[in-house]
Each structure stands twice: as structure tokens, then as C-alpha cells.
LUMLUM-601234 format. One record per residue: residue in three letters; residue number from 1; x, y, z of N, C-alpha, C in turn. Coordinates in Angstrom, 1 decimal. Atoms other than C-alpha are relative to their C-alpha. Example, Ala and Ser with C-alpha at 12.3 -4.5 7.8 and 13.67 -1.06 7.14 Angstrom:
! residues 2
  residuo  num     npx     npy     npz    capx    capy    capz     cpx     cpy     cpz
      ala    1     0.9    -1.2     0.0    12.3    -4.5     7.8     0.9     1.2     0.0
      ser    2    -0.9    -1.1     0.0    13.7    -1.1     7.1    -0.8     1.1     0.8
END
This chain:
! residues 142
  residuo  num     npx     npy     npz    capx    capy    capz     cpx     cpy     cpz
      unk    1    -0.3    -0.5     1.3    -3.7   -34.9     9.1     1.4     0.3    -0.2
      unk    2    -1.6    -0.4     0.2     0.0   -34.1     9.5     0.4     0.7     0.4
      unk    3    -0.2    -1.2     0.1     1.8   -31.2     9.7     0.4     0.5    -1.6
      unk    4     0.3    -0.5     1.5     2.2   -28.9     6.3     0.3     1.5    -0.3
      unk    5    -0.2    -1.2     0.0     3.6   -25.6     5.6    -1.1     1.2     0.2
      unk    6     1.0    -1.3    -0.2     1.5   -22.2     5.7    -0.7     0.0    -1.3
      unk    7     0.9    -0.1     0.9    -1.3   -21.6     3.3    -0.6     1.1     0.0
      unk    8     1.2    -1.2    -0.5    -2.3   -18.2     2.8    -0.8     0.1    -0.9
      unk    9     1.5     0.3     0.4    -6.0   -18.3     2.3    -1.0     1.7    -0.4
      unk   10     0.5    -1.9     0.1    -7.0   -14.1     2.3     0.7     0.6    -0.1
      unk   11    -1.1    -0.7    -0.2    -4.8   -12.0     1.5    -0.6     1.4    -1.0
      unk   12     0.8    -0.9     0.5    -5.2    -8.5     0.2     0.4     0.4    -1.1
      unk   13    -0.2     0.1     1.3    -4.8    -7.2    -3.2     1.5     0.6    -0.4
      unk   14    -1.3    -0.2     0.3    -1.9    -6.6    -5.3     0.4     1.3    -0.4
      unk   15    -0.4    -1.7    -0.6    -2.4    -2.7    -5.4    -1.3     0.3     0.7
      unk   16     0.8     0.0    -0.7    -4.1    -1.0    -2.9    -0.1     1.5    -0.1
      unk   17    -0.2    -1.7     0.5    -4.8     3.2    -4.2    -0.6     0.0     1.4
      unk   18     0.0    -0.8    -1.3    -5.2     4.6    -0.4     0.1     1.9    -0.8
      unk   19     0.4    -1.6     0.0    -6.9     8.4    -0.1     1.1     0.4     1.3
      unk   20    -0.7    -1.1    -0.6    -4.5    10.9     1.8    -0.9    -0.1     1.2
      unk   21     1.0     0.0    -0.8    -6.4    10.5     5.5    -0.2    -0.8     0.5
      unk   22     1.2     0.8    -0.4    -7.9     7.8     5.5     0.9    -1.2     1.0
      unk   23    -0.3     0.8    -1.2    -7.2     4.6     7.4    -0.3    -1.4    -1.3
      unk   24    -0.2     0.6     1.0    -6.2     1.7     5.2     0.4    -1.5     1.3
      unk   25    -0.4     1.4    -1.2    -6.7    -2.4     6.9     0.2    -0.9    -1.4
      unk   26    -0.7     1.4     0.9    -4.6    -5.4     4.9    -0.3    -0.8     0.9
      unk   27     0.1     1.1    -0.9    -5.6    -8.6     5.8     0.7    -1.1    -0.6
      unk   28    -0.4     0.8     0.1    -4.1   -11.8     5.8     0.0    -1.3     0.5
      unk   29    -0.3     1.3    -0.7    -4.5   -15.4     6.8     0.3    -1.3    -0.4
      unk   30    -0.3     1.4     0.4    -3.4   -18.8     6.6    -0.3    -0.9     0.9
      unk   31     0.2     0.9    -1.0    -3.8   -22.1     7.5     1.5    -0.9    -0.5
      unk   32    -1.1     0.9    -0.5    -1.0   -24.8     8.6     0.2    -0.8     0.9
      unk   33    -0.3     0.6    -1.6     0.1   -26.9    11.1     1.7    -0.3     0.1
      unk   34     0.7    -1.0    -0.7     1.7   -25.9    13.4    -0.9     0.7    -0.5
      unk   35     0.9    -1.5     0.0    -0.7   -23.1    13.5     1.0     1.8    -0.4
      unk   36    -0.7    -1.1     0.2     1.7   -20.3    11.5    -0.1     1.4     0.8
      unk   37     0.2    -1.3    -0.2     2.5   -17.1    12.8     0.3     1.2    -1.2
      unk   38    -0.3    -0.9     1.2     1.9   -14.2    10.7     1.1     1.4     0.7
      unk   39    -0.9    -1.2    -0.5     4.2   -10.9    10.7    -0.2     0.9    -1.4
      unk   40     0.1    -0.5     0.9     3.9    -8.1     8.5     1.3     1.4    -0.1
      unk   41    -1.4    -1.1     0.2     7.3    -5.8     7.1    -0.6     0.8    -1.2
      unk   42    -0.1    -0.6     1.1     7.9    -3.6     4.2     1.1    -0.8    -1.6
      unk   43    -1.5     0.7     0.6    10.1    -5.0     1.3     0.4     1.1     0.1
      unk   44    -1.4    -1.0     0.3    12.1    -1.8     1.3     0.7     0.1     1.3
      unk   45    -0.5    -0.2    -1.2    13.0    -2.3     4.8    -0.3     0.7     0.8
      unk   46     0.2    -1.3    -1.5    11.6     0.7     6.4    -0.8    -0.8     0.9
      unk   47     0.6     0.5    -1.2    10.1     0.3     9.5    -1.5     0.4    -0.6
      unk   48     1.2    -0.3     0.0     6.2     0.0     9.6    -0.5     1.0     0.8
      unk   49     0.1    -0.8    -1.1     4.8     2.9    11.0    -0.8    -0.2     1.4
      unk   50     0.3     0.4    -1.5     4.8     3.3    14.7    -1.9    -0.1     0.2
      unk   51     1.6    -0.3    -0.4     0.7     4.6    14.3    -0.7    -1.8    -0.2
      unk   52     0.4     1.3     0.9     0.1     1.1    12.2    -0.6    -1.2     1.7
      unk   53     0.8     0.9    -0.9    -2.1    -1.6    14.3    -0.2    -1.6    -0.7
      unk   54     0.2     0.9     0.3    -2.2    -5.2    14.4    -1.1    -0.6     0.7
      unk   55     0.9     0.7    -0.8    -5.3    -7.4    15.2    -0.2    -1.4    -0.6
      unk   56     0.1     1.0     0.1    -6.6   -10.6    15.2     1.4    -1.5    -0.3
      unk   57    -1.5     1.1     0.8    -3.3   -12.8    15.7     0.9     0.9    -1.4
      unk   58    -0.5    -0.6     0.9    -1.8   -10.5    13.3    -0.6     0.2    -1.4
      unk   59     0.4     0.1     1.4    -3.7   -11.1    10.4    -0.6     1.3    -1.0
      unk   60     0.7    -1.1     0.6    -5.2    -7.9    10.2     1.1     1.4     0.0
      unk   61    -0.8    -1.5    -0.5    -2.6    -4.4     9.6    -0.9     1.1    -0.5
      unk   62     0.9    -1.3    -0.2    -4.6    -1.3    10.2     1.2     1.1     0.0
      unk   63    -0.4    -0.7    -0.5    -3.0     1.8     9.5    -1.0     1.2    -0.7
      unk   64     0.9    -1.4     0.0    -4.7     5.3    10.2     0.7     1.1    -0.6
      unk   65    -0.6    -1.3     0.2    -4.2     8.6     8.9     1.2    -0.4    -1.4
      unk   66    -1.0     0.4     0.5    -2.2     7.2     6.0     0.4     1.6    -1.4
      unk   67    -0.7    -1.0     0.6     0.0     9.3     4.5     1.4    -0.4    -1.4
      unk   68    -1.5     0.4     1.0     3.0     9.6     1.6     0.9    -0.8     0.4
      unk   69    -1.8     0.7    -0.6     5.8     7.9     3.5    -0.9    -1.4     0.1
      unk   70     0.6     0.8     0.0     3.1     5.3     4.3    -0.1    -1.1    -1.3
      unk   71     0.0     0.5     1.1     2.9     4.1     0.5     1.4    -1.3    -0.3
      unk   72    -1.6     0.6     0.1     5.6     1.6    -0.2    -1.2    -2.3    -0.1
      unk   73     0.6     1.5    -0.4     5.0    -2.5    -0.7     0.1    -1.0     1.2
      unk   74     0.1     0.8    -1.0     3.7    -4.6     2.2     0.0    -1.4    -0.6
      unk   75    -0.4     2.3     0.2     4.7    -8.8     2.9    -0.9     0.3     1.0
      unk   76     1.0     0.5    -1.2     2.2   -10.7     5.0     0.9    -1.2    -0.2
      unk   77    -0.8     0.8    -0.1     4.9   -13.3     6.1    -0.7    -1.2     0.7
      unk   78     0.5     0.8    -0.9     3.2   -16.4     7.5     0.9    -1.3    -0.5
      unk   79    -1.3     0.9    -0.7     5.6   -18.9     9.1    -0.6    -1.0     0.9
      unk   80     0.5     1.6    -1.1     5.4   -22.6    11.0     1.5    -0.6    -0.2
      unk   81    -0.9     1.0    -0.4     7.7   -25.3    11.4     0.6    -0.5    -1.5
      unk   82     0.3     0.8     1.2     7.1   -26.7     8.2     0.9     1.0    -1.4
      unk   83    -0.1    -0.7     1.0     7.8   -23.5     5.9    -0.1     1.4     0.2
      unk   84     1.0    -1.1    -0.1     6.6   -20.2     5.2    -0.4     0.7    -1.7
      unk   85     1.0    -0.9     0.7     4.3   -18.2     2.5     0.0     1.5     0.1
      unk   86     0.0    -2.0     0.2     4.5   -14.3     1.5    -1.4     0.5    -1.3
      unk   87     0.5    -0.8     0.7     2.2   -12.3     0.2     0.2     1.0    -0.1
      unk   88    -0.6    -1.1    -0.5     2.7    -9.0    -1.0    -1.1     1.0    -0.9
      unk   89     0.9    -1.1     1.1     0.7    -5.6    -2.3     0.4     1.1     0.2
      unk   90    -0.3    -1.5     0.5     1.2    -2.1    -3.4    -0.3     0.7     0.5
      unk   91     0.6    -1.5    -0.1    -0.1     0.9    -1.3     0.4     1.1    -0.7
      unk   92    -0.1    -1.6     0.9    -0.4     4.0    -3.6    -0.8     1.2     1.0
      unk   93     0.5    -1.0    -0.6    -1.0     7.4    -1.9    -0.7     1.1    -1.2
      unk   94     0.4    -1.3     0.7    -3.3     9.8    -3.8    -0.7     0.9     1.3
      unk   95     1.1    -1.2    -0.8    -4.9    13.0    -2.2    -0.5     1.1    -1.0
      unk   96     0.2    -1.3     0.4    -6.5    15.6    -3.1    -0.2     1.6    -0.1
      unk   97    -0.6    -2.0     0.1    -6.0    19.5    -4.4    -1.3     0.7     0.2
      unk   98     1.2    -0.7     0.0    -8.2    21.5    -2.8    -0.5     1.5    -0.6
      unk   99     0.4    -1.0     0.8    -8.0    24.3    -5.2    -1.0    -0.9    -1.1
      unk  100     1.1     0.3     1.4    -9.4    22.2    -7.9    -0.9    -1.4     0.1
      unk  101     0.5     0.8    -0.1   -11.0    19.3    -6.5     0.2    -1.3    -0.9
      unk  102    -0.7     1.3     0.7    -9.4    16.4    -8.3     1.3    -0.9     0.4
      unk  103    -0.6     0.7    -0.8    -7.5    13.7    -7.0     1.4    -0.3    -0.9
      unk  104    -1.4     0.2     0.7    -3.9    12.5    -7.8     0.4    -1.6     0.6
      unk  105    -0.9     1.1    -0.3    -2.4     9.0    -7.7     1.4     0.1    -0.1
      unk  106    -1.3     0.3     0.1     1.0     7.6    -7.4     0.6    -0.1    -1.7
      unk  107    -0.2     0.1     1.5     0.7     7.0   -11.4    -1.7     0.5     0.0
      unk  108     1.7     0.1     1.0    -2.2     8.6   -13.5     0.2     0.7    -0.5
      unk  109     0.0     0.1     1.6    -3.4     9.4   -16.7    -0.7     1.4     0.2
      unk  110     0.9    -1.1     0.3    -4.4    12.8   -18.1    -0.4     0.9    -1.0
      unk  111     0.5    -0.7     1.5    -6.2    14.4   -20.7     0.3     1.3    -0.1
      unk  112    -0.6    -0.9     0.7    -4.6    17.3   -22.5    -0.5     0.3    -1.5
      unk  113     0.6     0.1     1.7    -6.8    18.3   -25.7    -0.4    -1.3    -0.1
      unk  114     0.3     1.6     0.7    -6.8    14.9   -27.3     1.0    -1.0     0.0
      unk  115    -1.3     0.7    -0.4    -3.5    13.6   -26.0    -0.6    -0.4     1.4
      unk  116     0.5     0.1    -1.7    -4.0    11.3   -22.8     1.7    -0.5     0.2
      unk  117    -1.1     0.0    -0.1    -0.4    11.6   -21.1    -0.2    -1.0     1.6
      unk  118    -0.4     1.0    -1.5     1.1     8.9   -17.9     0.8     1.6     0.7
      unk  119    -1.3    -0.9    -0.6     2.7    11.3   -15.3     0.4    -0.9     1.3
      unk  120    -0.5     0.7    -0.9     4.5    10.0   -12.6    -0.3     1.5     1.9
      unk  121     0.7    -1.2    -0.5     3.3    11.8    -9.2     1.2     0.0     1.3
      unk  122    -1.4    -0.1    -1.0     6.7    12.5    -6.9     0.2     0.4     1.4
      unk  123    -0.5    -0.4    -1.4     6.6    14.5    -4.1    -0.9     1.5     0.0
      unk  124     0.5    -1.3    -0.4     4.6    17.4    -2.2     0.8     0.8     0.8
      unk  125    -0.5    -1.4    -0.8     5.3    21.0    -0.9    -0.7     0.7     0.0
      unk  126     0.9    -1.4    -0.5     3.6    23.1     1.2     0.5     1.2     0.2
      unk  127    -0.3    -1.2    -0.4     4.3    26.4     1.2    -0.7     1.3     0.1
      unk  128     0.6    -0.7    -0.8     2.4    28.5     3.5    -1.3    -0.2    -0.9
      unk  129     0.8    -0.3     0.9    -0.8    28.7     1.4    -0.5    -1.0    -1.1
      unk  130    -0.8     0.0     1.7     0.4    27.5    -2.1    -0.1    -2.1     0.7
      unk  131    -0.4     1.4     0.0     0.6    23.2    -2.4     1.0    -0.1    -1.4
      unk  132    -0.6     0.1     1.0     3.2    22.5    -5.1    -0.1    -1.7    -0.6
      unk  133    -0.1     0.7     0.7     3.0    19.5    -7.1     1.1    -0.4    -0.2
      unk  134    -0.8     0.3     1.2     5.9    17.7    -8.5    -0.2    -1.5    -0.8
      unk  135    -0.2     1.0     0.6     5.7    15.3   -11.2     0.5    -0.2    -1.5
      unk  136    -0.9     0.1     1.6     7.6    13.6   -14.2    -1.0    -0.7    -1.0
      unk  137     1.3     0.1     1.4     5.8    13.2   -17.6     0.7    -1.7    -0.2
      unk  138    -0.6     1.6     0.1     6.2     9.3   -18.3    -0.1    -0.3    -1.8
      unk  139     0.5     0.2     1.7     5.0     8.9   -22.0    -1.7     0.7     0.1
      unk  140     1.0    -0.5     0.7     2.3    10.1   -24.0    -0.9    -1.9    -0.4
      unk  141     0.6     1.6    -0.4    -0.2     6.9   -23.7    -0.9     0.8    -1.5
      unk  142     0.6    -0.2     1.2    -2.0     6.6   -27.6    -1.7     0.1     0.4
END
């Protein structure tokens, strides 16, 4: 049959909302010949975290306990002789406030009276007790 660059055939979606906790697996595979190897980075450069787990020939990244710093967009790089193929998707971190039991995304929408407003969801602070919130109002969605 030849040889023929990488073909990636599974790959995982292009956002992926991850709960505060939990344990979040991207998959990825391809076919080629050679037989590509896959590798998986960040586009922003950071390092993947050390907890993060690879299986099956790399195809699969498992990471546990995922947390805010965790959020950021993942490449599934698959490489051969021939070429290589990227795929890439969004992890969003929401969690939730255990005063009021309602969850929070990286972006989401919220009803105010009869106004449903975008907020943008920035950064946490614990302080002893107390969770603080920060986020910036994005527009007023009609």
C-alpha cells in the first residue's frame, strides 16, 4: 500500500467542560505508515502536568484530579516519516460553590430578572472559610 502521512482517525472534541476533581481522558489515534507516533503538548507551552498519564502508545492522556491550571488547549501531534497531523481541544474547568450548589464554567450565561448576561469566570480565592469568585461581565446576551 505505500507509505502515507498520519491520519487522525479519533480524536477528542473541540471543547471539553471538565468538573473541578474529576479525572478527564483525551483520546487520539491515527493511522499511517510508518506506524506514527503520537505525543501530546499544550499550545501555550506549559508543561503537561506531571499527575497526567499516558496509555495505549500514547493515544490516550488521562489526567486526574483536574484542576484550574489544568484547563488550557491540548494538540494530539501524530508524526511518521511521511508527515504529521494535529488535533486540538479546549479543556474548561468548572466547579462547584458549595454554599449554593451551582456550578461555574470558564464562560457562562446567567439569569438576572429577565436579562441573561455572558460572564467571563477568572480566578479563585480561598480564604479560610469564605471562596471568592472573580469574574468579568462580558455582554448582556439578548
Amino acid at each position: 500500500m505505500g507509505e502515507y502521512e498520519p491520519k487522525i482517525e479519533v480524536h477528542f472534541p473541540e471543547t471539553v467542560p471538565t468538573a473541578k476533581g474529576t479525572t478527564v481522558k483525551l483520546e487520539c489515534f491515527a493511522l499511517g505508515n510508518p506506524v506514527p507516533t503520537i505525543i501530546w503538548r499544550r499550545a501555550d507551552g506549559k508543561p503537561i502536568a506531571r499527575k497526567a498519564r499516558r496509555h495505549k502508545s500514547n493515544g490516550i492522556l488521562e489526567i486526574p484530579n483536574f484542576q484550574q491550571e489544568d484547563a488550557g488547549l491540548y494538540e494530539c501531534v501524530a508524526e511518521n516519516s511521511r508527515g504529521k497531523n494535529v488535533a486540538r481541544g479546549q479543556l474548561t474547568f468548572y466547579g462547584t460553590l458549595p454554599c449554593c450548589n451551582w456550578s461555574v464554567r470558564a464562560f457562562d450565561y446567567f439569569k438576572v430578572g429577565s436579562l441573561t448576561i455572558l460572564f467571563a469566570f477568572s480566578s479563585v480565592v480561598t480564604l479560610g472559610p469564605f471562596t471568592l469568585l472573580k469574574f468579568a461581565l462580558l455582554k448582556p446576551v439578548a
